[in-house]
N, C-alpha and C positions, 0 to 999 in steps of 0.2 A: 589443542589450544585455539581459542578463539580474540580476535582482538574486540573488546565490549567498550564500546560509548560508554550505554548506563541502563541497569534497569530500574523501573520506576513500576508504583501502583496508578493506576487512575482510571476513570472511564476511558472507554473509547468513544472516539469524537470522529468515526469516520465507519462508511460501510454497513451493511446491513445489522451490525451488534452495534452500531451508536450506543451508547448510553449505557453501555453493560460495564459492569468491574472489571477489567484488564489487567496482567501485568506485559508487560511492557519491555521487550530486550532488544535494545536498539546496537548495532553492531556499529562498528567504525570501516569506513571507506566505501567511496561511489567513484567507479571512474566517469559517471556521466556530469554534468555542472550544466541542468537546467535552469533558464534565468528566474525563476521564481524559486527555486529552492527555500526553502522555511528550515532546514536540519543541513546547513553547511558546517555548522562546529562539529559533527558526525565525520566530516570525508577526512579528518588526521585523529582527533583527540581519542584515545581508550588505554585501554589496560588488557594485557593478553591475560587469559582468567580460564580454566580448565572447564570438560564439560561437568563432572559432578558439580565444582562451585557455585556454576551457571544455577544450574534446576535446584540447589539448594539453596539460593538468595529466591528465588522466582516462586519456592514453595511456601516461604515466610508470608506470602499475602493471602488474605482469605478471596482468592480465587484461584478456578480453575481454567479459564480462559488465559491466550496467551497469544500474543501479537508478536512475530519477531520481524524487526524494522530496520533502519539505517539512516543512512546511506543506500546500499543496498548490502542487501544481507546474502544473496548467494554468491558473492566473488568469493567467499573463504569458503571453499571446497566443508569443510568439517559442519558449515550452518546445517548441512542434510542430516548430518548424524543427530546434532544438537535436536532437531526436530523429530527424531524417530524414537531422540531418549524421550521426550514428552509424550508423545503420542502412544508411547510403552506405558508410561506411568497413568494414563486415563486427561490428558489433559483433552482439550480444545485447543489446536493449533491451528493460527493463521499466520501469512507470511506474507508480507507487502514486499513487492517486487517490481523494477522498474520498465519488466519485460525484456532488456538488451539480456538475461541468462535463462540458458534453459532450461525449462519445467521440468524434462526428462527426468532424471535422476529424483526429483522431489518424492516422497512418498504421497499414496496419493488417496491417504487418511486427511492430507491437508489442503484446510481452504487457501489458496491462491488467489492473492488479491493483488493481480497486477497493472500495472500504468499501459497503456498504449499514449505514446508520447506526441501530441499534437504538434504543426509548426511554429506553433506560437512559444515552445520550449523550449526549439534551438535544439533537440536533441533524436528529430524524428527518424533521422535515416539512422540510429542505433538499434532501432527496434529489432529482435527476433523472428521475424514474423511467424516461424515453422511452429511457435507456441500457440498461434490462434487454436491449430490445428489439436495443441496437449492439454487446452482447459476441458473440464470436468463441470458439469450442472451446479458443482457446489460453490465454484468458483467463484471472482469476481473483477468484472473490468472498471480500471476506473480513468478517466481521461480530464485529463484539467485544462481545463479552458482558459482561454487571454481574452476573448472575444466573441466576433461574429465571424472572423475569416476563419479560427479556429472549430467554432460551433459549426460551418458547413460541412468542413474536414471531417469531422467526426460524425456529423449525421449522414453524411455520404459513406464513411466507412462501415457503420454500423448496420444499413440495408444491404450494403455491396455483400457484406460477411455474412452477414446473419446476426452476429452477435449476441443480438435478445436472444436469440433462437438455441444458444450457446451454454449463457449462466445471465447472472445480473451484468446490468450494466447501468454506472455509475457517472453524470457528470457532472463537476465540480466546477465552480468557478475561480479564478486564482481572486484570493482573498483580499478586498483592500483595493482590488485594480478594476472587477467586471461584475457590475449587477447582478446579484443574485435574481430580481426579480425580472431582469429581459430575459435573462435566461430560462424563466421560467417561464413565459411569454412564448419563447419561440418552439421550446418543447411540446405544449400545449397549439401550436399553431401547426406543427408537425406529426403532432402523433404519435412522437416518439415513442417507443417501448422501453423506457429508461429512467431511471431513479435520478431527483436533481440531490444534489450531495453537496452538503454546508460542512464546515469543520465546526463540530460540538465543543472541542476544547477550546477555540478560538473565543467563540461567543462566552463560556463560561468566565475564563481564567486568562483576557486578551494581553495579559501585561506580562505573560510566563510563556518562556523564551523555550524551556526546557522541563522535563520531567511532566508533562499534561500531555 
């Protein structure tokens, strides 16, 4: 049994599939509480719901793509399973992940698309770090920014590791708080090797809290 938020259809609004049909299985509970969080009604609300249930609500949408999210979704040990019943059945599984759990165990049919958590979230000394080491080409980092002291954290991390050198990498601005367009200034003034990452559901559907 797994404890489920909610699953929803919709685009994805993040990531190298931006814009693609999604569905959507966002799990309940994060023990991390970054100050930006957007999915806190995630870390109590759900329903403990079997894995057949699961992949038979998720196969009702006319897609094959499949986002499993949170909170975070690997603190419930059984999310691995839930991901290897998809990955059996012909899906596309990606899994957003906030990096504090390890990759290990993941199968590694799947894209991993995890946080490296900036100091600007309050939550940086949670990191994993041994996972730098577990991402795969197909992978994807993604690191959300508060600012400029944030944005050197991460372009300093970025050259230090390799990162680019690694999978994608992704930076995000936290939405509402930090210029998309310096961001995109500084990236460009740097050289970066990295994708600037807007939230697509944001801009579509800004007034939906939930299920986008």
């Amino acid at each position: 049994m797994l404890n489920v938020n909610e699953i929803f259809f919709s685009l994805q609004g993040e990531g190298t599939r931006a814009g693609r049909p999604c569905v959507f299985v966002r799990l309940t509970g994060c023990p991390l509480r970054c100050v930006w969080c957007d999915t806190a009604y995630a870390f109590h609300e759900g329903e403990h719901r079997g894995l057949d249930a699961i992949v038979a609500e998720a196969s009702r949408h006319p897609a094959r793509l499949l986002c499993l999210t949170g909170g975070e979704p690997l603190v419930q040990p059984e999310a691995f399973d839930l991901v290897c019943r998809f990955l059996d059945d012909g899906w596309e599984v990606t899994v957003e992940t906030s990096g504090h759990v390890s990759l290990a165990p993941l199968d590694r049919r799947t894209v991993a698309i995890m946080d490296i958590k900036a100091p600007g979230s309050g939550e940086q000394d949670r990191m994993d770090w041994a996972n730098l080491a577990r991402l795969k080409p197909i992978d994807e980092v993604k690191i959300v920014l508060s600012g400029r002291e944030d944005y050197e954290w991460a372009r300093n991390l970025i050259r230090e590791k390799g990162l680019a050198e690694r999978c994608t990498v992704l930076l995000s601005p936290v939405h509402g708080v930090f210029d998309p367009a310096r961001l995109a200034g500084w990236i460009l003034e740097d050289g970066l090797p990295v994708r600037l990452q807007l939230q697509l559901h944001k801009a579509l559907w800004p007034d939906a809290k939930r299920g986008v």
